[in-house]
N, C-alpha and C positions, 0 to 999 in steps of 0.2 A: 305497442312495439315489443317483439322481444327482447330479453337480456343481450342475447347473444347479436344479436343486430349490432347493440352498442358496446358490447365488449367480448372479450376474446377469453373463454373460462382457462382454466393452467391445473394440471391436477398432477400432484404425486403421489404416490401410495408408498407405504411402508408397511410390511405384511411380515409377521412375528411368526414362526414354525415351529412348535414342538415336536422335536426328532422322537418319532418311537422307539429309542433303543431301550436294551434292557436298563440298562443303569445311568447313571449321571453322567454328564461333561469331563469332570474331575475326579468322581468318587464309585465306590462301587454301592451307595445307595440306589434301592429299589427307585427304578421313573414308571410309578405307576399313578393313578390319577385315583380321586374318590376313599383315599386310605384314611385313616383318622389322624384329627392333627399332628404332625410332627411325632409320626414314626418312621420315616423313612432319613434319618437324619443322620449327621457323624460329626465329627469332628473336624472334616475335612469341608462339609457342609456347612456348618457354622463358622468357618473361621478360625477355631481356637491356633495357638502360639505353634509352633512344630510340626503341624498338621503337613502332610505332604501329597502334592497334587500328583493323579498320574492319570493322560489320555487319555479318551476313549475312542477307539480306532472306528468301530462303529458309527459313530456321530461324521466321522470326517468321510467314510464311504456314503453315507446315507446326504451332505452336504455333494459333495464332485455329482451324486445322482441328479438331485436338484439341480445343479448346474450345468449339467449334459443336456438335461430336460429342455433348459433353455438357452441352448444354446450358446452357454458362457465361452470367456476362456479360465482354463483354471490355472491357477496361479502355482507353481513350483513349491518357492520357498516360502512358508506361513510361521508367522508367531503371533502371539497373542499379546496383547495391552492390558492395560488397569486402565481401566473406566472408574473415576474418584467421584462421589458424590454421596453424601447422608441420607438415606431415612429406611424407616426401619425394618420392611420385612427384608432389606439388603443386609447381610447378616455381617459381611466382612468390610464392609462400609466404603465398596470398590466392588464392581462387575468385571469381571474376566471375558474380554471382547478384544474381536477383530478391529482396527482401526486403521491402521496405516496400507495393511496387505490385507484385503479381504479374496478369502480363499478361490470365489470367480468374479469374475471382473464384464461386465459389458453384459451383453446374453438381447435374447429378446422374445417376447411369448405373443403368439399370434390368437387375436382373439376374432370373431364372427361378429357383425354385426348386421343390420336390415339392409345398409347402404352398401355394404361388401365388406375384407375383412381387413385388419390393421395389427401391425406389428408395434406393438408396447415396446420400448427398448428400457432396457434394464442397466443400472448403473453398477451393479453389486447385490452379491448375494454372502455374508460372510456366517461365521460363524460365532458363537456365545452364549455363556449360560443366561438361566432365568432367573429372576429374584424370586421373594419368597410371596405371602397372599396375605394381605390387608383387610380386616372384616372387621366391616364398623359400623354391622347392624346385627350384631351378635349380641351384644352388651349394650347397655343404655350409657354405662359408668368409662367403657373401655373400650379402643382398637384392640382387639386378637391379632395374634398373628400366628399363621403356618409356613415353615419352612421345609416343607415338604417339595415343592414347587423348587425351591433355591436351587438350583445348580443341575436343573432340566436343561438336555441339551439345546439350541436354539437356534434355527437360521435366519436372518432377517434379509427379506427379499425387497428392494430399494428400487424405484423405477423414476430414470427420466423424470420432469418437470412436462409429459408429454398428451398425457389423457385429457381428454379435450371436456368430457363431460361425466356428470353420473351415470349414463347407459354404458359409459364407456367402462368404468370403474367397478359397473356390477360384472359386465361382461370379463373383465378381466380377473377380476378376485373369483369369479366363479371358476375359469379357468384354471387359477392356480389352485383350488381347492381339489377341483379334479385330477392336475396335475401330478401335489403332493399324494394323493390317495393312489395315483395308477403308480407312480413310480413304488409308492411302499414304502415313503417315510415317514411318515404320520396321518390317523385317520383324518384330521381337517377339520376337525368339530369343536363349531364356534362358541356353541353352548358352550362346554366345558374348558374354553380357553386354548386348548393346542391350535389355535387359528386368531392370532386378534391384527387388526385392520388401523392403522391410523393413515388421517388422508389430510394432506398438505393443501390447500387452493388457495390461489392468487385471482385477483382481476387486473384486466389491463383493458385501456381503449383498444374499439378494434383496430388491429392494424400495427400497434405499438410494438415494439422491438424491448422494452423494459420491463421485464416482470410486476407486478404491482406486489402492497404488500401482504407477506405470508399469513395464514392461517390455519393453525392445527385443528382439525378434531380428535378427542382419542375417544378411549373406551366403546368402538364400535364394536357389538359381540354379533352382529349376522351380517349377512350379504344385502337383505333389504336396508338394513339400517345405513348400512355404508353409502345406499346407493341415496336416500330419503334424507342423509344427513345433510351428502353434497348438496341437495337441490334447495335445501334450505337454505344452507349456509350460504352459496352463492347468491339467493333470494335477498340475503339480510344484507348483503355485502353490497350487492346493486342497489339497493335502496339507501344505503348510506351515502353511494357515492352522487347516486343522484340530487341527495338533499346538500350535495358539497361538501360532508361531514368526513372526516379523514378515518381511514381501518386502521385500529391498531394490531400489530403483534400479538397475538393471542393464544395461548394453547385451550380449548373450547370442550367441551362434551355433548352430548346427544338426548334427548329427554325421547326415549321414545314413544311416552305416554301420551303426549301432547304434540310432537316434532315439533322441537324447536332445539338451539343451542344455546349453549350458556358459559359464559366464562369462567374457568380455571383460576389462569391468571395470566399476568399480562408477561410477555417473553421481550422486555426490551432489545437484545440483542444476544449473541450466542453465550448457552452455559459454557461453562472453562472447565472441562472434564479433566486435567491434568493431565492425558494421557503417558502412561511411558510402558517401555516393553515389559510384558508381564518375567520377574524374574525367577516366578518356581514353576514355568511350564515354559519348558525345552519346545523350541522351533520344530518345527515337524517338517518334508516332505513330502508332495504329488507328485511324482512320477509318472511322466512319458507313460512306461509299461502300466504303470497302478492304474491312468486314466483310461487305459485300451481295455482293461481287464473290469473294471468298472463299467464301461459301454458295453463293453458286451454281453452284458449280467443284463442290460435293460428287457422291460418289453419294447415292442413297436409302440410308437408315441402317438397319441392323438393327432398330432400335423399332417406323420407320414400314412398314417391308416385313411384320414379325409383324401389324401390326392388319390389311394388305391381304391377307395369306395368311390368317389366319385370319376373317375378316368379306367382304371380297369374295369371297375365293374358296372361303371354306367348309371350309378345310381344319383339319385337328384341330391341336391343340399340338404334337403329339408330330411332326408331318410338317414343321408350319412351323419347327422346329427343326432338323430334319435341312437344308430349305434354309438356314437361316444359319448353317451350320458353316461357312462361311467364303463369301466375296462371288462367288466363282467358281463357286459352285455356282447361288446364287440367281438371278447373273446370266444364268448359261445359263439355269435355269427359267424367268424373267419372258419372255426371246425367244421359247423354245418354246412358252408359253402362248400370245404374242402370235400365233401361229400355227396354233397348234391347242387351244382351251382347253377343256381335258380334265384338270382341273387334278390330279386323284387319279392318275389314269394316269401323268401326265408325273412325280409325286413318285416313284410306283413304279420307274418305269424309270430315270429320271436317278440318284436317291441308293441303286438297286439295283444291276442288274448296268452301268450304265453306269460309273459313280459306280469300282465294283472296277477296270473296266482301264483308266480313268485317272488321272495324273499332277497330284504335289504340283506346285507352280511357286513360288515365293518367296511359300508362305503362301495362294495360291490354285488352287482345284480346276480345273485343263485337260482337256477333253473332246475325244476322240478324233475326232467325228461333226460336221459342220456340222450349227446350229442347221436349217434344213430339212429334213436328213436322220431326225435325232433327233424333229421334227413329224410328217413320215409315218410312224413307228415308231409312232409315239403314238397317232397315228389308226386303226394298223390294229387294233392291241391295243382301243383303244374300241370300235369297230366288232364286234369278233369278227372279225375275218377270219383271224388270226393267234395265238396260244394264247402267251403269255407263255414260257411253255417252250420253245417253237419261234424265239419270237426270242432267246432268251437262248441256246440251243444250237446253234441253225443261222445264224440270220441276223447276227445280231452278229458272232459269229467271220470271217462271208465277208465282212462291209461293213469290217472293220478292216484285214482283206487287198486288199481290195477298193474302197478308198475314194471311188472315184471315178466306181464306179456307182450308177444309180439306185436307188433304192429298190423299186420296181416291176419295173427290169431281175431286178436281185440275187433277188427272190422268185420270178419268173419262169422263170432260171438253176436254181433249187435246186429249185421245183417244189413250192413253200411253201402255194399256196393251199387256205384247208381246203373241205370238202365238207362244208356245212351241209344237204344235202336227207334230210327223213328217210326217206327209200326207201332209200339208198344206207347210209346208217349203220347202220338198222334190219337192213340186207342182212350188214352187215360184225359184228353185236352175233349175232344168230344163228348165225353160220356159227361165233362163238366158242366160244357155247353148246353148237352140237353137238362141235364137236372138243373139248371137257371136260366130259363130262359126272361124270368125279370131282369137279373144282371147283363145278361147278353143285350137285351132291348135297350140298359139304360147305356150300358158303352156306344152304342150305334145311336145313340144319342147325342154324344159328347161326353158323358161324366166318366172321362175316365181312370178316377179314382177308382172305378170297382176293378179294372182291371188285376190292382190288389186279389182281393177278395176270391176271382177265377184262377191265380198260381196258387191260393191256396187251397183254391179244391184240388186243383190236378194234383199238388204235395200229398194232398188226405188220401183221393184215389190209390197214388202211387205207393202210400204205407211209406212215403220217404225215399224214395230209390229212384225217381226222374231225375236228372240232372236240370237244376234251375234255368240254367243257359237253353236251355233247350226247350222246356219247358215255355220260354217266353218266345222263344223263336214263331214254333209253331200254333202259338197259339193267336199271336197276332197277326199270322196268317191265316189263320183259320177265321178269325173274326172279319177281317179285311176281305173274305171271298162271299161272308154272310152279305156285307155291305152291296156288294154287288147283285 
């Protein structure tokens, strides 16, 4: 029987954002990643006596974006807390965090799934620095510590008690991964931590109305982990309960050498953060006008781009997906289309063999071709003038060496245009004929596997220039009058 027969999974996710701005939260220390330990540091960063805090207006535009993204509401009046608790890459021995007012409030991110698609609803997205890095497999004798990382600016995107499963949890962290990337507040990369992942899960009988009790994982650093951790932890949870053995309260970690979890330590019940309002950073406003002027700095968002690929332009799910694999792709689509709208064509060619010889770039798809160049591609393939085959093995290969001829020149150069007259093909399908007449016998046989073998004589005959489609037209009419 499965789990879920017998019980009802409960998933929240808590998903940590390193804001790409230039500088810190508080300070105008460098937020750059991969520096040597603790040179990006001050006095403002560490804490010292006197030190004095001032905004980063940045953080707070790059925070309403994320919250536009999802459809928040954003919140007016914001001030920030003291978050009180010890240990030591926390340099001021208190986090500088949203609590009371987080800057948007509600939101919801729509994710795709096999069975159709669901809106994640979102509790809060606020803002907060980072603390500092703990390394404690540097030294045999010592924890190091970097405080470089302290006081990186930080959103934490908080969702409902609402995800039902780990497909559900990958499909949605992948989302927001995307998300953060196309709006352009941070690249998303889990490796180096501007992306980490804790995931909440409860069990309950099915049917139950009570939450059962909670369970942390933390230190998930990728999208499969997150998803491989759930399916565990859930695994280990149902089996306890089945043996009648009670879940404690847990904050848990991930092995993912082996998939398994492992306890931390045990969370009797809520830490006492003390919060109170932070008193060296001034209240800030979002304004009405600030949030209109903000929206409309966006790009088109993945939501509204899926109902136009799919409803204007007709095109299936499964296509409109491969455009939003990331904003680079879609954006060159939408150009190309604006050019030549052939919208099935331009999917084939851009996220086909285009899509292979070009280049990742900080999370977005870069294309080797100017957007005009990639519209006459597109045209001619619509057209028939050009055989998909022939530009992916002739023409593509010369316009990359090539880049700075025309479209027209470059087919003209290689000697690319087909020969659509049926005289001429008809002339070139015969001549195949006769020079096999063993493959001709064994097709009017049955095997017609060689059928192969006869388009690729008439291809050699033609030096390349028959049009495939036609090519097989008449040629299995030609065969079908031998029959006779």
């Amino acid at each position: 029987m499965m789990i879920t027969d017998l019980y009802d999974v409960v998933i929240g996710l808590e998903v940590h954002v390193q804001l790409n701005t230039t500088t810190k939260l508080f300070s105008a220390d460098a937020n750059l990643f991969g520096a040597q330990p603790n040179t990006h540091t001050s006095p403002i960063t560490l804490g010292h006596p006197g030190s004095v805090l001032f905004l980063n207006k940045e953080a707070i535009t790059k925070a309403v974006q994320m919250g536009i993204a999802c459809n928040c509401t954003i919140t007016e009046y914001n001030y920030f807390a003291r978050k009180n608790y010890f240990y030591p890459d926390l340099p001021k021995g208190y986090q500088i965090s949203q609590h009371t007012v987080p800057i948007c409030v509600g939101g919801q991110v729509y994710i795709h799934l096999p069975e159709g698609g669901k809106h994640i609803q979102l509790n809060r997205i606020h803002l907060e620095e980072d603390a500092g890095k703990s390394i404690h497999d540097a030294n045999d004798a010592y924890t190091l510590l970097d405080y470089n990382r302290a006081g990186v600016p930080l959103i934490e995107i908080v969702t409902e008690p609402c995800l039902q499963s780990a497909e559900e949890a990958y499909q949605y962290l992948t989302e927001i991964r995307k998300l953060v990337r196309w709006v352009g507040v941070s690249d998303g990369n889990m490796e180096e931590g501007s992306l980490r992942c804790d995931a909440n899960i409860s069990l309950k009988p099915k049917g139950a109305t009570t939450l059962g009790t909670k369970v942390e994982v933390k230190n998930l650093n990728s999208i499969r982990n997150v998803k491989k951790a759930i399916e565990v932890e859930v695994e280990r949870m149902a089996a306890l309960l089945q043996e009648g053995e009670p879940i404690v309260q847990q904050t848990r970690s991930f092995n993912a050498d082996n998939d398994t979890t492992f306890a931390l330590r045990d969370k009797e019940e809520a830490n006492d953060y003390r919060y109170f309002p932070e008193p060296d950073a001034a209240p800030f406003l979002v304004t009405d006008e600030v949030v209109k002027t903000i929206q409309q700095s966006l790009p088109p968002l993945p939501y509204t781009l899926y109902q136009e690929f799919t409803k204007a332009y007709a095109l299936s799910h499964y296509d409109a997906l491969q455009l939003l694999a990331d904003k680079g792709i879609a954006t060159y689509f939408t150009q190309v289309v604006a050019e030549q709208p052939f919208y099935k064509t331009a999917v084939n060619f851009i996220c086909g063999p285009l899509k292979a010889v070009s280049q990742l770039h900080q999370g977005d798809t870069v294309f080797p071709l100017p957007v005009a160049t990639t519209a006459a591609i597109v045209q001619l393939i619509h057209n028939k003038e050009l055989s998909f085959s022939v530009v992916t093995e002739k023409l593509l290969p010369y316009l990359l060496q090539h880049p700075s001829d025309a479209v027209t020149v470059a087919v003209e150069k290689l000697g690319l245009i087909e020969n659509t007259d049926d005289a001429d093909v008809l002339a070139w399908v015969n001549q195949a004929l006769t020079n096999h007449p063993d493959k001709v016998a064994a097709y009017l046989a049955g095997k017609k596997a060689v059928l192969g073998a006869l388009l690729g004589e008439v291809k050699r005959l033609s030096a390349g220039k028959a049009n495939p489609q036609k090519i097989q037209i008449l040629l299995e009419q030609q065969l079908q009058l031998l029959k006779k």
